[in-house]
MARTORVO-569985 format. One record per residue (C-alpha): x, y, z; residue in one letter; residue number from 1; chain. Coordinates in steps of 0.001 Angstrom, whole numbers, plus 500000, padded with zeros to 6 digits. Example, Ala and Ser with C-alpha at 12.3 -4.5 7.8 and 13.67 -1.06 7.14 Angstrom:
{xx->512300 yy->495500 zz->507800 rest->A nr->1 kette->A}
{xx->513670 yy->498940 zz->507140 rest->S nr->2 kette->A}
END
This chain:
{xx->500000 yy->500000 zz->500000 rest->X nr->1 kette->A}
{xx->501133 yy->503564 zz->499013 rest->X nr->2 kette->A}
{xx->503303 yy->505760 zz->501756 rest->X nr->3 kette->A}
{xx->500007 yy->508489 zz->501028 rest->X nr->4 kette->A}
{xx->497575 yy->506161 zz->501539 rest->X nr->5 kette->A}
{xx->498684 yy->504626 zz->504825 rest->X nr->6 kette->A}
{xx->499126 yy->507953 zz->505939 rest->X nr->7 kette->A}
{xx->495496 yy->509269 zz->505217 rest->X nr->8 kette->A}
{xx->494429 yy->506158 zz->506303 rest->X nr->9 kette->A}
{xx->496152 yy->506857 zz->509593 rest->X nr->10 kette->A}
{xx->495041 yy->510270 zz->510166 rest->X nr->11 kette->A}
{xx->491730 yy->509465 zz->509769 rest->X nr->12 kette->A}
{xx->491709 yy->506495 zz->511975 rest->X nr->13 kette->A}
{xx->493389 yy->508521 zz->515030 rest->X nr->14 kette->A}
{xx->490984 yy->511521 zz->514396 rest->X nr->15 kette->A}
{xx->488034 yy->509170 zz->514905 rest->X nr->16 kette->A}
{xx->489856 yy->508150 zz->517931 rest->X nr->17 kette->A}
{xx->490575 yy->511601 zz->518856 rest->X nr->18 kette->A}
{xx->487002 yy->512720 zz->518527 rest->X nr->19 kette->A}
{xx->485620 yy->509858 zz->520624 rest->X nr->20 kette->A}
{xx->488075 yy->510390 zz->523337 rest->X nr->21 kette->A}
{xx->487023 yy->514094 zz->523496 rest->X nr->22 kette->A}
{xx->483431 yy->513130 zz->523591 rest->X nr->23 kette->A}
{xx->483691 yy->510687 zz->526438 rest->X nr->24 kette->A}
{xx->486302 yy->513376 zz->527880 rest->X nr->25 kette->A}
{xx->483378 yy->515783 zz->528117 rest->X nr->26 kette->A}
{xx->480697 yy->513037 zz->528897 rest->X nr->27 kette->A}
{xx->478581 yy->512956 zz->526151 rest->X nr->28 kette->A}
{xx->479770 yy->508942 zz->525706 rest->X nr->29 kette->A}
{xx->480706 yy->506287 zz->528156 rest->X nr->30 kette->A}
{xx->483865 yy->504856 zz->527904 rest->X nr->31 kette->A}
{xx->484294 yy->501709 zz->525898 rest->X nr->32 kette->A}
{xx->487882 yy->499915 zz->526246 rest->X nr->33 kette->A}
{xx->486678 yy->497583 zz->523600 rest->X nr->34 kette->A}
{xx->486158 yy->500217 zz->521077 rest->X nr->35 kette->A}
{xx->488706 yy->502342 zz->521714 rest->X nr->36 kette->A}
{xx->491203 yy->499404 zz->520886 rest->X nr->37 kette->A}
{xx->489304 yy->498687 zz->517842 rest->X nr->38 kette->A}
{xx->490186 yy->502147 zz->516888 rest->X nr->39 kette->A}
{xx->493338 yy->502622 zz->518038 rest->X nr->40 kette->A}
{xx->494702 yy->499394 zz->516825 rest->X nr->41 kette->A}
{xx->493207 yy->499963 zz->513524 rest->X nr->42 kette->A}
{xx->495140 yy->502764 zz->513613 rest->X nr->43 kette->A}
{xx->498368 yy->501378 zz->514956 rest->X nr->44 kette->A}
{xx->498489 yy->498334 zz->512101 rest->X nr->45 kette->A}
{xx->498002 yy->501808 zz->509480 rest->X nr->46 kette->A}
{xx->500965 yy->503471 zz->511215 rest->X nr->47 kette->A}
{xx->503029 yy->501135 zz->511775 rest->X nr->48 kette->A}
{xx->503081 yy->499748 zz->508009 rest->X nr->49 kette->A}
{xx->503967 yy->503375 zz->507101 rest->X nr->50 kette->A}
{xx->506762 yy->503517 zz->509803 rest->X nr->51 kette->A}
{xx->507775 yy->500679 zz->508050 rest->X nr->52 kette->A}
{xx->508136 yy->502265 zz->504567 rest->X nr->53 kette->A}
{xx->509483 yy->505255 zz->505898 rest->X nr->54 kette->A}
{xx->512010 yy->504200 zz->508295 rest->X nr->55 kette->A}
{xx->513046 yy->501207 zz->506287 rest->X nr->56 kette->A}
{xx->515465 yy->502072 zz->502808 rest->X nr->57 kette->A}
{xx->515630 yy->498912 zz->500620 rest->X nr->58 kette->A}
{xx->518087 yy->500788 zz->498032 rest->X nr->59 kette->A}
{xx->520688 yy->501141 zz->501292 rest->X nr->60 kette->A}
{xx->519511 yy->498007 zz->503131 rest->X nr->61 kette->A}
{xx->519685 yy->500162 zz->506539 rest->X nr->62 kette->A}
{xx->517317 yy->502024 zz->509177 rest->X nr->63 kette->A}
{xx->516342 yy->505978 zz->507721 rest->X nr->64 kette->A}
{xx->516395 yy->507284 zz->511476 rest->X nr->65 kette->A}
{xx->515749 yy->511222 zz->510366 rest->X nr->66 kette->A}
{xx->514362 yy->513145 zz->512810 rest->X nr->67 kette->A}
{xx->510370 yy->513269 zz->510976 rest->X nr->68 kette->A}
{xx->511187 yy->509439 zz->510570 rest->X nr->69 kette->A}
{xx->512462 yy->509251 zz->513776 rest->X nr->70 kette->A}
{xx->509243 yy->510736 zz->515878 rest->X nr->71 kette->A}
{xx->506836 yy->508672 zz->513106 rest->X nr->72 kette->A}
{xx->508504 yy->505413 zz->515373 rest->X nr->73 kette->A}
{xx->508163 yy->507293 zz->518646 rest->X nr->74 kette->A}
{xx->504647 yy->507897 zz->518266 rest->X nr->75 kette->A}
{xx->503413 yy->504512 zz->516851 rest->X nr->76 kette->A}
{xx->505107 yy->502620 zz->520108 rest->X nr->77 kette->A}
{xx->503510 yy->505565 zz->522602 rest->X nr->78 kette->A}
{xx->500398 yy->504501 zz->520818 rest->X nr->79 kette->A}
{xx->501149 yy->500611 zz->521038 rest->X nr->80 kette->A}
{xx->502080 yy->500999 zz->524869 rest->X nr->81 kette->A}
{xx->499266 yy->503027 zz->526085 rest->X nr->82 kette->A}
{xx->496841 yy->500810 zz->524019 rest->X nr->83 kette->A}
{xx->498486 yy->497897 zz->526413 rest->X nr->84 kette->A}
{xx->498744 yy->500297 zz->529251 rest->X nr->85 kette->A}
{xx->494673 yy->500980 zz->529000 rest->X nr->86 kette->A}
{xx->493922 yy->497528 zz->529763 rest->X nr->87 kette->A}
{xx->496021 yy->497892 zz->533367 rest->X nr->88 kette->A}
{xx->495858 yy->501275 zz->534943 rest->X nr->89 kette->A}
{xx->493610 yy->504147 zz->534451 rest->X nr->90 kette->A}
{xx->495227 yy->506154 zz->531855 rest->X nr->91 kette->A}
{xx->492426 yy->506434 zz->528938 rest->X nr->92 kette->A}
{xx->493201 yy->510769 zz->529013 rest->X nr->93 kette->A}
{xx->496671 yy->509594 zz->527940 rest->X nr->94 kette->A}
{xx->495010 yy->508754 zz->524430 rest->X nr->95 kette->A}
{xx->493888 yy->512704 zz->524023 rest->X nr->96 kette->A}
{xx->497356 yy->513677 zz->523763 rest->X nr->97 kette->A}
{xx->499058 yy->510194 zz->522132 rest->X nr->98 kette->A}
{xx->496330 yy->510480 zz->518986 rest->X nr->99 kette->A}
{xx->496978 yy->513886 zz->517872 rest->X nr->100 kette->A}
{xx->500825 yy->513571 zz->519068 rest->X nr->101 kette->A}
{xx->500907 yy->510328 zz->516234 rest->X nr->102 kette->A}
{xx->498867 yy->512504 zz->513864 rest->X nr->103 kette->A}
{xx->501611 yy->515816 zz->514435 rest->X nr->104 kette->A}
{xx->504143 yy->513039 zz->513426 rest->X nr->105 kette->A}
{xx->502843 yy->511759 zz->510288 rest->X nr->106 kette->A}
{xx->502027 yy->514947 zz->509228 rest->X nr->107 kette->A}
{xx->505266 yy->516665 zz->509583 rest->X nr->108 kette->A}
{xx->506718 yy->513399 zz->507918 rest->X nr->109 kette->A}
{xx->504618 yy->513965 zz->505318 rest->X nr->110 kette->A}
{xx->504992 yy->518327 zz->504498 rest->X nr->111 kette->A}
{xx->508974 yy->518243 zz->505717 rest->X nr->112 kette->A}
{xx->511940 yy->517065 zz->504212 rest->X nr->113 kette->A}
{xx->515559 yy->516909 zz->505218 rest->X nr->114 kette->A}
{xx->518561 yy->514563 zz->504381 rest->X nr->115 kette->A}
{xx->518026 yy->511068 zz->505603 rest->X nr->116 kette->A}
{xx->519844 yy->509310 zz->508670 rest->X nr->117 kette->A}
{xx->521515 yy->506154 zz->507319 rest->X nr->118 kette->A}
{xx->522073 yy->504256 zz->510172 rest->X nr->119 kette->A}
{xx->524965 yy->501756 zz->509671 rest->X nr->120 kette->A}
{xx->526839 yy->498854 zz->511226 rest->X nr->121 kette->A}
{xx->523290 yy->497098 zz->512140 rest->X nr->122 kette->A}
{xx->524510 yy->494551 zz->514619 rest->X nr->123 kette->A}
{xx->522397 yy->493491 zz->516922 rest->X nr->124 kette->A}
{xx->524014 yy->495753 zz->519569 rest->X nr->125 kette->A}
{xx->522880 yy->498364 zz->517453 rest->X nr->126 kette->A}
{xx->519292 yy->497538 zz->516967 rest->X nr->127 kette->A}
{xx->519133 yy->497031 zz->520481 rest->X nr->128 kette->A}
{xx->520692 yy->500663 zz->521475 rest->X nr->129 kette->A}
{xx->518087 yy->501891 zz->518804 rest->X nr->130 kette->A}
{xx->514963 yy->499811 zz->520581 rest->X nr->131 kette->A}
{xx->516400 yy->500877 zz->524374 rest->X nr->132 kette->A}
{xx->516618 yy->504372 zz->523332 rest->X nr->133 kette->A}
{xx->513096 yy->504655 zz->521284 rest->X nr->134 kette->A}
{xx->511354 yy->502838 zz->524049 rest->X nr->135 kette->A}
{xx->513018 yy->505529 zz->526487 rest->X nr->136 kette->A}
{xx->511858 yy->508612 zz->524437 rest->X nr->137 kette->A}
{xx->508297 yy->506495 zz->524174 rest->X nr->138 kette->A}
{xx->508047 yy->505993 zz->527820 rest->X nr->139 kette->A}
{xx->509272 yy->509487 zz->528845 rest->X nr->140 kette->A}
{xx->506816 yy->511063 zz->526415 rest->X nr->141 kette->A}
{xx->503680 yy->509316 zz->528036 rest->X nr->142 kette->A}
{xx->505642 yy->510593 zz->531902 rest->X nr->143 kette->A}
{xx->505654 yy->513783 zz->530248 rest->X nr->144 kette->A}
{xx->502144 yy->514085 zz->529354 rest->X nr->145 kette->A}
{xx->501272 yy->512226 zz->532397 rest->X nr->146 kette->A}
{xx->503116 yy->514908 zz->534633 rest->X nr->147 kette->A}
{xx->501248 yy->517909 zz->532938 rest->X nr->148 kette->A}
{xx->498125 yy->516353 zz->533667 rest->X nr->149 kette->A}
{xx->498895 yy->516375 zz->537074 rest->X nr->150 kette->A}
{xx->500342 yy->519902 zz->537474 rest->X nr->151 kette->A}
{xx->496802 yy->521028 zz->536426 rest->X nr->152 kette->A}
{xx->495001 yy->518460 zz->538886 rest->X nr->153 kette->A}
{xx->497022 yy->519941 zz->541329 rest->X nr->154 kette->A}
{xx->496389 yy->523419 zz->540556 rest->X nr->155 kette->A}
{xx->492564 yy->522251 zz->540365 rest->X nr->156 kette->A}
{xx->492280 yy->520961 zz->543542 rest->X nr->157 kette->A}
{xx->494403 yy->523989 zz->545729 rest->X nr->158 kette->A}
{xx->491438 yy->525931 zz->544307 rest->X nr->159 kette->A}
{xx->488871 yy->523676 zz->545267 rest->X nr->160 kette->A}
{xx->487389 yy->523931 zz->541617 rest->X nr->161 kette->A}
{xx->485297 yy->521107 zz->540786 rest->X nr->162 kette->A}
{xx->486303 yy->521348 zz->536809 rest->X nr->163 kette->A}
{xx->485576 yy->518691 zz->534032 rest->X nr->164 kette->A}
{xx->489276 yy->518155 zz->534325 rest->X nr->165 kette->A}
{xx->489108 yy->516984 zz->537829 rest->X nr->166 kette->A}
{xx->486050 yy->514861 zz->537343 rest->X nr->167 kette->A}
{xx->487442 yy->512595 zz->534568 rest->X nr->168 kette->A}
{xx->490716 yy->512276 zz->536088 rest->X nr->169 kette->A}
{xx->491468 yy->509431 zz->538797 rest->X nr->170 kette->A}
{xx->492368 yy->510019 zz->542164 rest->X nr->171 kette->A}
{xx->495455 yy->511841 zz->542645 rest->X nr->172 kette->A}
{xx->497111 yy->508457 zz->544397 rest->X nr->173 kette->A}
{xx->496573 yy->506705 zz->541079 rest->X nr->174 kette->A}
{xx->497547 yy->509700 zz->538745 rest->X nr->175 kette->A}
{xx->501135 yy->509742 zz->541035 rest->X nr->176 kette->A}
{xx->501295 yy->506100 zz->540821 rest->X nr->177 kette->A}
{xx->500810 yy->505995 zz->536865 rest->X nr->178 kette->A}
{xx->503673 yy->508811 zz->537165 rest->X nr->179 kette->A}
{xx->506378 yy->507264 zz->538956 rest->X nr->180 kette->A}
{xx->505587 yy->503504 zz->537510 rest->X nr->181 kette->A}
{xx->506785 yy->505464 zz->533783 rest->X nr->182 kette->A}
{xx->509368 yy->507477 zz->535187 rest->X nr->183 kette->A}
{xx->510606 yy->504159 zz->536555 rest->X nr->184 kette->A}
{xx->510369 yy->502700 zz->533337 rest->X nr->185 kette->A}
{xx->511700 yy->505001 zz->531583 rest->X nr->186 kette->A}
{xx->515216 yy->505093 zz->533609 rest->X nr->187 kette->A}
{xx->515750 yy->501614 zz->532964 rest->X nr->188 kette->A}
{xx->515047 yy->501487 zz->529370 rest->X nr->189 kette->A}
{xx->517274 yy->505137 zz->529162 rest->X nr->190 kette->A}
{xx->520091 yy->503665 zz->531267 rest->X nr->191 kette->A}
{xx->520111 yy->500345 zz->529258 rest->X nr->192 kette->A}
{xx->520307 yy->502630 zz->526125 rest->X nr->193 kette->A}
{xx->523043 yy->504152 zz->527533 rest->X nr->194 kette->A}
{xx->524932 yy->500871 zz->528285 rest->X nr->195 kette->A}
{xx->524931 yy->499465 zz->524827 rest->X nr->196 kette->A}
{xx->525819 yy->503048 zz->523062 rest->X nr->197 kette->A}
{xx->528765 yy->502772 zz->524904 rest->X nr->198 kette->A}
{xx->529525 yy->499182 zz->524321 rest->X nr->199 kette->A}
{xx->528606 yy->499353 zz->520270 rest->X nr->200 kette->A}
{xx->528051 yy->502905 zz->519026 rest->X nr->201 kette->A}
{xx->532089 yy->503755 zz->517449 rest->X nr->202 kette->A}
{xx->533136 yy->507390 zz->517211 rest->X nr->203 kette->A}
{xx->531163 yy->509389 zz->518780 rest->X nr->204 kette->A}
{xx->532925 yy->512479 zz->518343 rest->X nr->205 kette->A}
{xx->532844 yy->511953 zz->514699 rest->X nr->206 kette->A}
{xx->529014 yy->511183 zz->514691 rest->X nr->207 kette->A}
{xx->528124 yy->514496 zz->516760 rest->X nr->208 kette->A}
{xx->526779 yy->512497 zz->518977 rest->X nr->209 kette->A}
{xx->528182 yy->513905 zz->522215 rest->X nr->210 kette->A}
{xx->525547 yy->516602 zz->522606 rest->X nr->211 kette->A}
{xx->522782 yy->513652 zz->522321 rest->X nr->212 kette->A}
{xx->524671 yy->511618 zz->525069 rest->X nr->213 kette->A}
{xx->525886 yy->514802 zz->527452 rest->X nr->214 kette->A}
{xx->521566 yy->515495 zz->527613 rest->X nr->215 kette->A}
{xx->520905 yy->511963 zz->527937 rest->X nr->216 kette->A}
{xx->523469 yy->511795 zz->531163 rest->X nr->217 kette->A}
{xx->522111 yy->514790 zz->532638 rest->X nr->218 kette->A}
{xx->518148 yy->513476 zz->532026 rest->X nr->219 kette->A}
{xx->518970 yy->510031 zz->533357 rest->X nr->220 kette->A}
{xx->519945 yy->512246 zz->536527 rest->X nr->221 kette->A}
{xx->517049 yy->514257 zz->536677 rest->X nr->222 kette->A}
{xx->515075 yy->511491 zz->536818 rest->X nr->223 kette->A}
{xx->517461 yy->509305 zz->539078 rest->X nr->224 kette->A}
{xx->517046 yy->512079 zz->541309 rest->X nr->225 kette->A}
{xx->513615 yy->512119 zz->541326 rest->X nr->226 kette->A}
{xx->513256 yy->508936 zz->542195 rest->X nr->227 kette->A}
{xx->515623 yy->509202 zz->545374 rest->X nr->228 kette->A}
{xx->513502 yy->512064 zz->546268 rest->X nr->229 kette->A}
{xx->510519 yy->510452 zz->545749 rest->X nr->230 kette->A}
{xx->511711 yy->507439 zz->548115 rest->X nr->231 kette->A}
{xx->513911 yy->509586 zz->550653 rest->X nr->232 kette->A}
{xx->512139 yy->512767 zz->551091 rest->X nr->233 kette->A}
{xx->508581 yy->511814 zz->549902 rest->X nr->234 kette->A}
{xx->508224 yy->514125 zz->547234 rest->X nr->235 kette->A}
{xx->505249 yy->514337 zz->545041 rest->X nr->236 kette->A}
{xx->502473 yy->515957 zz->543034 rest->X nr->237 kette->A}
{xx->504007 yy->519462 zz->542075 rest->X nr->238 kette->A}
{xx->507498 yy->518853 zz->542915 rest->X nr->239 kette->A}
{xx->507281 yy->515281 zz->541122 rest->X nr->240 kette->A}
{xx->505192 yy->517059 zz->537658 rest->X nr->241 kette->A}
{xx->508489 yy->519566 zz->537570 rest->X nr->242 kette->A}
{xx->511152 yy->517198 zz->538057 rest->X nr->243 kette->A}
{xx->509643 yy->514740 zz->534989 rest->X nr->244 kette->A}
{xx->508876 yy->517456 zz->532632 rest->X nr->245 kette->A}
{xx->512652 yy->518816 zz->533463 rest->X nr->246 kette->A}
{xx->514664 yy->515731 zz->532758 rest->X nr->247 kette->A}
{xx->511980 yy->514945 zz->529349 rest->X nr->248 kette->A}
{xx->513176 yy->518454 zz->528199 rest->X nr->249 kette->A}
{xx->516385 yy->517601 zz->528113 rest->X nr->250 kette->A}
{xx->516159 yy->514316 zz->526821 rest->X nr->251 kette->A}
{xx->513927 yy->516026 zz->523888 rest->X nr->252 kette->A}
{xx->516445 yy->518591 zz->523291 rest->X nr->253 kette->A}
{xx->519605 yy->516112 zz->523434 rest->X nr->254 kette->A}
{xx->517809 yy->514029 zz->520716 rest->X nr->255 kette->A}
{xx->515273 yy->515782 zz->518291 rest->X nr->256 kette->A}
{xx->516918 yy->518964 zz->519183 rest->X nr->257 kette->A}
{xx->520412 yy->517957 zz->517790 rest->X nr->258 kette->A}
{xx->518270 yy->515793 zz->515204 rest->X nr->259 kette->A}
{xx->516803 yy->519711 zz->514085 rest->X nr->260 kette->A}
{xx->520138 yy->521614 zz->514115 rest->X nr->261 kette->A}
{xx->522062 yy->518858 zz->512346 rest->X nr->262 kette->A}
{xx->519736 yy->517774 zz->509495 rest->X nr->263 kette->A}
{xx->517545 yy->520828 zz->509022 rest->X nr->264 kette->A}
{xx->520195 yy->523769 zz->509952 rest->X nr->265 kette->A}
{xx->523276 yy->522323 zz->508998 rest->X nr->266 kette->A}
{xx->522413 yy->519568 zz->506501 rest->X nr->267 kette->A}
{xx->524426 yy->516814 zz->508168 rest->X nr->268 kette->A}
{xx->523378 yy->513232 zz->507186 rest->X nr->269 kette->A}
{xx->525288 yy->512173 zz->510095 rest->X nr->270 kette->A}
END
């Protein structure tokens, strides 16, 4: 099937799913986990065929990991992990943010150009720095989102305002919960990543790829260090909401930011 019709296909699957998550978001429909993985996994089969083509260069027999090819794979495995997710923790407002994040992806894909990422030497050390790291920016992602919704519950409930927000989200306890269980997540999948890049990505200096690992170190210890606060000093809510969307900053700046300056600035298939 044709790169433009997967990708229509796509966009029109996740804004059906974005439109019924906005209508049970405002209660005008109850909440059905069966359809919404009908949907979404509609959807996710769509997207990830056309991650697939785009990712995926038969003429050089290697991985195109450019930076609109690059977030096309993000956002099909946040999809794929919060369909999972669905089924064991309340996180069903995740999918308001995930659809339209996918859709962003495959439309940027789609209008933008710049010159492809070859990625080379495809051991399996590297394919398995490449799955560590994409499941790390995946995982982070859905803490991200997850940590925004819970600044605003927070802000909700010190004003005692009984908003549509605070009705549709679960209990703060679980919304914290959900938080720290991807933070936690995340950390292992981001320090495995860093493990193998060490053991099987060669010169790094000459693949500019020491901005990308200097942001990675100093996420990994924003979020290391949320988790000893978390543990040794109790923190949460606020404090926790700051500390995730801090170190997923700089993990989105040491990847797609470098990913911008060298491939749309500079021009550097790297």
């Amino acid at each position: 099937m044709g790169t433009l019709i997967l990708a229509i296909t796509s966009l029109f699957l996740y804004s059906i799913g974005t439109t019924f998550q906005a209508l049970v978001f405002r209660r005008h429909l109850t909440y059905q986990r069966g359809l919404n993985l009908l949907i979404g996994g509609l959807a996710l089969i769509s997207h990830a065929s056309l991650t697939w083509q785009l990712v995926w260069s038969r003429s050089h027999d290697d991985l195109n990991l450019g930076v609109f090819e690059a977030s096309v794979l993000i956002s099909a495995l946040i999809v794929a992990m919060l369909l999972i997710l669905d089924w064991l923790k309340p996180a069903r407002n995740l999918f308001l943010a995930a659809y339209p994040i996918a859709a962003l992806s495959i439309i940027t894909a789609l209008v933008f150009h710049c010159p492809p990422h070859y990625v080379e030497q495809m051991g399996a050390g590297m394919l398995a720095h490449i799955a560590l790291s994409v499941t790390a920016y995946s995982l982070f992602t859905l803490a991200g989102v997850q940590a925004l919704l819970l600044q605003l519950q927070n802000r909700k409930l010190k004003r005692q305002y009984n908003s549509l927000l605070i009705r549709n989200l679960p209990p703060l306890q679980s919304m914290e919960s959900l938080l720290f269980q991807l933070v936690w997540g995340g950390l292992i999948m981001l320090t495995l990543a860093i493990i193998s890049g060490s053991l099987f990505v060669d010169n790094l200096f000459a693949q500019h790829l020491v901005h990308k690992t200097v942001f990675s170190l100093l996420s990994w210890l924003v979020f290391a260090g949320l988790l000893v606060g978390r543990y040794a000093w109790g923190w949460r809510g606020a404090t926790a909401s700051r500390w995730t969307l801090a170190g997923f900053i700089l993990l989105m700046l040491g990847y797609f930011g470098s990913k911008i300056a060298l491939e749309m600035i500079f021009h550097k298939p790297y």
